[in-house]
C-alpha positions in Angstrom: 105.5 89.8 91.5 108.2 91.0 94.5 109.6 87.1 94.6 109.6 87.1 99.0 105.4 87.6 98.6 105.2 85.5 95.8 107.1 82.9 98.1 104.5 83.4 101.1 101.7 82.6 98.7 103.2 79.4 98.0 103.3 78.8 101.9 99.9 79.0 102.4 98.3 77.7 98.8 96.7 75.8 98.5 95.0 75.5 102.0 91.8 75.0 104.2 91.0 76.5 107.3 90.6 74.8 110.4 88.7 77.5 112.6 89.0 76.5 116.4 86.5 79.7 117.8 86.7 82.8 119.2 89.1 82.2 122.1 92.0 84.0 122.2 94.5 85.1 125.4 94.7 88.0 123.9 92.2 91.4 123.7 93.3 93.7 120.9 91.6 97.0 120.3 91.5 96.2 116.9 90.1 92.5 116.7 87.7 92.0 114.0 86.2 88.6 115.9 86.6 89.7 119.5 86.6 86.6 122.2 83.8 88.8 123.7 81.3 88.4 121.7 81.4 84.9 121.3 79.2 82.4 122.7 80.3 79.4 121.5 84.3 78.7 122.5 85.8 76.0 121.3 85.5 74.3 117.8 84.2 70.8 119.1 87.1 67.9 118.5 84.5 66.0 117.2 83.8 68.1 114.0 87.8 68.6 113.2 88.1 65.2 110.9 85.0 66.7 108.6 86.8 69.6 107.9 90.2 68.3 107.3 87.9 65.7 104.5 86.2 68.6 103.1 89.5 70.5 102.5 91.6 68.0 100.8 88.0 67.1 99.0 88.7 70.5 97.4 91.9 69.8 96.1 93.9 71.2 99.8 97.0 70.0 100.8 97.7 71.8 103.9 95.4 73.8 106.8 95.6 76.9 108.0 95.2 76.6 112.0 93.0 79.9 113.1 91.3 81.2 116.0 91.1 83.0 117.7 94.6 81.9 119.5 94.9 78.3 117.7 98.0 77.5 120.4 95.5 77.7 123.2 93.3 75.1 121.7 92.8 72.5 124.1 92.9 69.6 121.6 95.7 71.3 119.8 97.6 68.0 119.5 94.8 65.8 118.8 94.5 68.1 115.3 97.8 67.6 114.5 97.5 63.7 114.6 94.6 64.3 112.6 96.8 66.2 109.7 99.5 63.0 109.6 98.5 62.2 106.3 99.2 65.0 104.5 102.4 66.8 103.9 104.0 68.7 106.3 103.1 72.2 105.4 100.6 73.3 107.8 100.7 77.2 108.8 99.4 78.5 112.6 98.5 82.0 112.6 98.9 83.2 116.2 99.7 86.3 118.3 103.1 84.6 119.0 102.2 84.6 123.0 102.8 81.0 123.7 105.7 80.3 121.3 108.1 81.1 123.9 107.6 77.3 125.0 109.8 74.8 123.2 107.5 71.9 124.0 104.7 73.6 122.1 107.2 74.7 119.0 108.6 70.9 119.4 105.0 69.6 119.4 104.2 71.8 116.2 107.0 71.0 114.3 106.4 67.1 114.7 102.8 67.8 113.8 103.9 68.9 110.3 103.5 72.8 110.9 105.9 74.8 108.5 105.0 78.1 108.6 103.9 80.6 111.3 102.0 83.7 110.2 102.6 86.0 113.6 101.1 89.0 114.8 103.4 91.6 116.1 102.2 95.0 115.8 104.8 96.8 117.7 108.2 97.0 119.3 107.0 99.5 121.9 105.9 98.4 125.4 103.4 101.2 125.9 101.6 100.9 122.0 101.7 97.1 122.5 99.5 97.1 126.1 97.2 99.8 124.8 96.5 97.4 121.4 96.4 94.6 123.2 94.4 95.7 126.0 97.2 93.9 128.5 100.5 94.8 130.5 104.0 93.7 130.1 103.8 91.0 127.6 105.8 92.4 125.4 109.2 90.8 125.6 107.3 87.4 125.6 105.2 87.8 122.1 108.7 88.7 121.3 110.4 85.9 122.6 107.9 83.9 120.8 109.0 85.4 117.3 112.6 84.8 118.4 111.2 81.1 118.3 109.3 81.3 115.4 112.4 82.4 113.8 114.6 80.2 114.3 112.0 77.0 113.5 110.0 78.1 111.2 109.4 79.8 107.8 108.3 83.3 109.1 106.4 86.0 108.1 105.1 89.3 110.1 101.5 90.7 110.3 101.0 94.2 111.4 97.7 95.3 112.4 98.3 99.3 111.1 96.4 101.6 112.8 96.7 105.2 113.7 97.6 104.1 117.3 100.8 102.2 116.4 101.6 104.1 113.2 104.3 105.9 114.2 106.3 103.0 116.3 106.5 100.8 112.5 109.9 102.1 111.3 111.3 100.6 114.8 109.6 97.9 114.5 111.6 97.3 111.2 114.7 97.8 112.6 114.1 95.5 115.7 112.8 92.7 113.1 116.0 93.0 111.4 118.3 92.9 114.7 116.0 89.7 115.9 116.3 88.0 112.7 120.3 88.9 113.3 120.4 87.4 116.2 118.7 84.3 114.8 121.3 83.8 111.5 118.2 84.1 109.6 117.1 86.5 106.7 114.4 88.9 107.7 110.9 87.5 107.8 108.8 89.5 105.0 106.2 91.7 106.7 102.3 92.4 105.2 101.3 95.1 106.7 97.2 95.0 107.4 95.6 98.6 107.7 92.7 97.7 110.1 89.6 97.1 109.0 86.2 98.7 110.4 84.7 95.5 111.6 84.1 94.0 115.1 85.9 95.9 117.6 87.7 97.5 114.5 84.9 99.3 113.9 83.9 99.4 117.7 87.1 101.8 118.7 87.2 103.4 114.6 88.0 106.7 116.0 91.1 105.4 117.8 92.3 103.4 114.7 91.0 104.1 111.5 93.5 105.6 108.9 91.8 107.6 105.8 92.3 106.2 102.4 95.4 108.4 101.6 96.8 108.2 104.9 96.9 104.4 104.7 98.2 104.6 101.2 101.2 107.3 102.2 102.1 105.5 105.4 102.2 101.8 103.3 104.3 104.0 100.9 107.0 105.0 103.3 106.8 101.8 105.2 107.4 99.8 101.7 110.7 102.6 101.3 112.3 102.3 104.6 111.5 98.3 104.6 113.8 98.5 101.0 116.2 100.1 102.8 116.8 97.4 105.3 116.4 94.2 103.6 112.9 93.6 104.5 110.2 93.0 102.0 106.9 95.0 102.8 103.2 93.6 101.2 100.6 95.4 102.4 96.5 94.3 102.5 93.2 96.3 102.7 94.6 99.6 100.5 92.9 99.4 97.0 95.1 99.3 93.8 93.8 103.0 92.2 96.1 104.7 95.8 99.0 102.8 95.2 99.1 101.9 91.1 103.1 101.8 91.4 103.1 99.1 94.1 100.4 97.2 93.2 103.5 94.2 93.3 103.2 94.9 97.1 99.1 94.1 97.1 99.4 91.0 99.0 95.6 90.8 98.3 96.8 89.9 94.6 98.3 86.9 95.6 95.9 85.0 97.6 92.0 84.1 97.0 90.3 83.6 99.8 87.0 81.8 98.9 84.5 78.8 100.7 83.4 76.1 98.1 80.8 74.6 98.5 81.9 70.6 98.9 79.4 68.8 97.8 79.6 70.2 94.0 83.1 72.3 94.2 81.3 75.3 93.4 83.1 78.4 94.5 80.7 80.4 97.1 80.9 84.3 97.7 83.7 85.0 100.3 81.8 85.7 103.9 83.2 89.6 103.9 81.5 90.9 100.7 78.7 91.8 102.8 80.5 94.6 104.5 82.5 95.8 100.9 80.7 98.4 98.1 82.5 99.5 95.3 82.0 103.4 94.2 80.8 104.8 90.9 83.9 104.8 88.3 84.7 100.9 89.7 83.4 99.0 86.8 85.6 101.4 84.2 88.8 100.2 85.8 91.2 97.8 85.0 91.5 96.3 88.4 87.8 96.3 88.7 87.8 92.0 88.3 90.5 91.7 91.2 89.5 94.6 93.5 87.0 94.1 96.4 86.1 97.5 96.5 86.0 99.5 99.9 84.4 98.6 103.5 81.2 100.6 103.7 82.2 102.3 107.2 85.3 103.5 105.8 83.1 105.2 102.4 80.8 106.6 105.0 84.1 108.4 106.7 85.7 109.7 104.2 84.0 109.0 100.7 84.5 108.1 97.7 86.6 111.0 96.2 90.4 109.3 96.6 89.3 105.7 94.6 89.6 106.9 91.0 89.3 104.1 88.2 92.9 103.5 86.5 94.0 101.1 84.1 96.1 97.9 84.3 98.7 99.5 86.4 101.0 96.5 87.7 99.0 93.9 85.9 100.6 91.4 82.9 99.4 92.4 79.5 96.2 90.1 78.4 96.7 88.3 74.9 94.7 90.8 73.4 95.9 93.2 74.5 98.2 93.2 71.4 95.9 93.5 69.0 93.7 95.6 70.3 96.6 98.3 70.1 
C-alpha cells in the first residue's frame, strides 16, 4: 500500500453516510446525482437520529456528511449536535464553495468534523465555469481549500474528464504552492475519471475518456504528482490497464457497501446495476476485488483493452506457497 492512501482510508473507515439530498449550489457537467432531477430536497431533520443509530448499530464510528452540498444543509448544525457522542472524526465531502467562511469551518470543527474530502477539478478559471456550469467562483472554491487546509486533514478529488484533462499538471503545482502557503504537506489527490451516469452520462461526449486514455493520463498524472511531493490514487480505472499501480487503486482500499440493520447482512452496493464484467473476468486474479466496467463505457469502446491478468499488486495468499 502507498502509506498517504492507506492513511485516507483510515480517515474515513469505518463510516456511515448521512445523505442530506440532492441540493447542491453547484451544477457540474459531470454530476452523477444532478440537483435537477431531484424532487425531494432536503433529507428531513427528523429522519437524521435513525441513521446516525443505524450506523454505529453496524459497528460505525464516524459519518460521512454527503449531498449534494452537505454545507448548505439548513439543519447543518443540528446534525452535528446529533454526532456529540461519538468521536470526533466525521468527514464532509463538499465542493469547497462555502469554506471560505470561518464561522462555518469554526462550527465544523466544534461539531467533531476531521476530515474534508473536497472537490477541486481545476486551477483554470475558464475549465472551472464550463464544469461547473457557473462564472467566477473560482478563487472562492479556492479560498475554501486554503481553509480546508489549514483546519483540516485534507484530501483532493478530481472529477477527470476530457474537458479538464489537460489543466491537471497545473493543478498539481498550484496544490503544492497552496499547501506552501499554508505550512502544510500537500493534501494527497484521487483522481476520479468520470463515470457515465446522471449528467455523466447526459454530456458523455464532452467528458468520457476511453479505457486507455484514462489509464495513460492516470499514468502520467501518478509520474508528475511523484515528482512534486503529492501522492496520486486514482478510482474508476480497472486493475488489468494499470497492473503496476494497482498500489494507486484507491478502489482497493475502501468498500463501499449498505447492510442491512436489522440482521448485519451485507446488501449489494446500489451501483452494480450499472457495472458488467467482460468475458476473460472470472480467469483473473483481481476478478474478487474488481467491479468490472460501466455498461455505457463497454458500449463505447468495448471490451478489447480489459484483459484478465494475474495477482499483479496483490499480497501472496497462504497457498500460494504451496501451490508453487
Amino acid at each position: 500500500p502507498v502509506p498517504d492512501l492507506a492513511r485516507l482510508a483510515e480517515w474515513l473507515t469505518p463510516a456511515f453516510y448521512i445523505d442530506f439530498g440532492r441540493p447542491c449550489n453547484s451544477a457540474c457537467l459531470y454530476c452523477a446525482v444532478p440537483p435537477h432531477e431531484d424532487a425531494q430536497g432536503f433529507l428531513p431533520l427528523g429522519e437524521v437520529a435513525a441513521i446516525v443509530q443505524a450506523g454505529v448499530g453496524a459497528g460505525c464510528d464516524r459519518a460521512i456528511l454527503i449531498g449534494g452540498e452537505p454545507t448548505i444543509y439548513p439543519h447543518l448544525g443540528e446534525v452535528l449536535d446529533g454526532l456529540r457522542d461519538l468521536p470526533p472524526r466525521h468527514i464532509v465531502m463538499t465542493n469547497g464553495l462555502r469554506l471560505h467562511d470561518p464561522r462555518l469551518v469554526d462550527r465544523l470543527r466544534q461539531g467533531g468534523v476531521a476530515t474534508v474530502h473536497i472537490s477541486v477539478d481545476t486551477a483554470d478559471p475558464a475549465t472551472y465555469d464550463r464544469l461547473s456550469r457557473s462564472s467566477g467562483r473560482l478563487s472562492q472554491q479556492w479560498a475554501g481549500l486554503d481553509a480546508a487546509l489549514r483546519h483540516f486533514q485534507t484530501y483532493v478529488y478530481v472529477a477527470t474528464s476530457a474537458i479538464n484533462l489537460p489543466t491537471l499538471p497545473d493543478l498539481l503545482r498550484a496544490l503544492v504552492t497552496q499547501a506552501e502557503r499554508a505550512a502544510v504537506a500537500p493534501p494527497p489527490v484521487v483522481l476520479a475519471v468520470v463515470k457515465p451516469i446522471g449528467d455523466g452520462l447526459r454530456h458523455a461526449d464532452q467528458l468520457l475518456l476511453d479505457p486507455v486514455q484514462s489509464a495513460r493520463s492516470v499514468r502520467e498524472v501518478i509520474a508528475l504528482g511523484a515528482s512534486l511531493g503529492v501522492t496520486v490514487g486514482y478510482r474508476n480505472v480497472q486493475a488489468c490497464l494499470l497492473p503496476d499501480l494497482v498500489a494507486h487503486n484507491v478502489d482497493y482500499y475502501l468498500d463501499d457497501f449498505s447492510v442491512e440493520v436489522a440482521t448485519g447482512r451485507r446488501l449489494p452496493y446500489s451501483h452494480g446495476e450499472y457495472w458488467r464484467k467482460p468475458p476473460g473476468c472470472a480467469a483473473c486474479g483481481h476478478d474478487a476485488l474488481c467491479t468490472g466496467v460501466y455498461r455505457d463505457l463497454q458500449e463505447r469502446y468495448g471490451d478489447q483493452p480489459y484483459r484478465p491478468i494475474g495477482r499483479d499488486g496483490l499480497a501472496a495468499r497462504p497457498d500460494d506457497a504451496r501451490r508453487d
